[in-house]
C-alpha positions, 0 to 999 in steps of 0.5 A, a space after each residue: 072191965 072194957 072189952 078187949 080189943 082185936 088186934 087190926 094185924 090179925 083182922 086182916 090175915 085171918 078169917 073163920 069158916 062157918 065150922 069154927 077154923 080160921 083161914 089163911 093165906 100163904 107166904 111167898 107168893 108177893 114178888 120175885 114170881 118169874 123164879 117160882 113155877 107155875 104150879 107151885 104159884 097156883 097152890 100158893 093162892 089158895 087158903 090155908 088153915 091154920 095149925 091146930 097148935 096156934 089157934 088159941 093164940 089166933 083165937 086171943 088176938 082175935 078177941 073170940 075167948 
């Protein structure tokens, strides 16, 4: 059986934290910026995790299970 591959799309959006939880970025925060307020871009660039309820499919397309 060969080794299944990672997806290249989910290589680059997620990453795991030392405990086991994979990290995201938030959507939003590309272009149109002068509308939006600056707290509310501020919170846009910091990481998010992920919801425990996709991690399986986030683990899959990372090839970890």
């Amino acid at each position: 059986m060969p080794k299944m591959k990672t997806k290249a799309g989910a290589k680059k959006r997620f990453t795991l934290t030392g405990t086991g939880k994979i990290k995201r970025k938030h959507a939003y925060k590309s272009h149109i910026l002068t509308k939006k307020s600056t707290k509310r871009k501020r919170n846009l660039g910091y990481f998010g995790l992920i919801d425990k309820t996709d991690s399986n499919n986030v683990k899959l397309m990372l090839a970890m299970k």
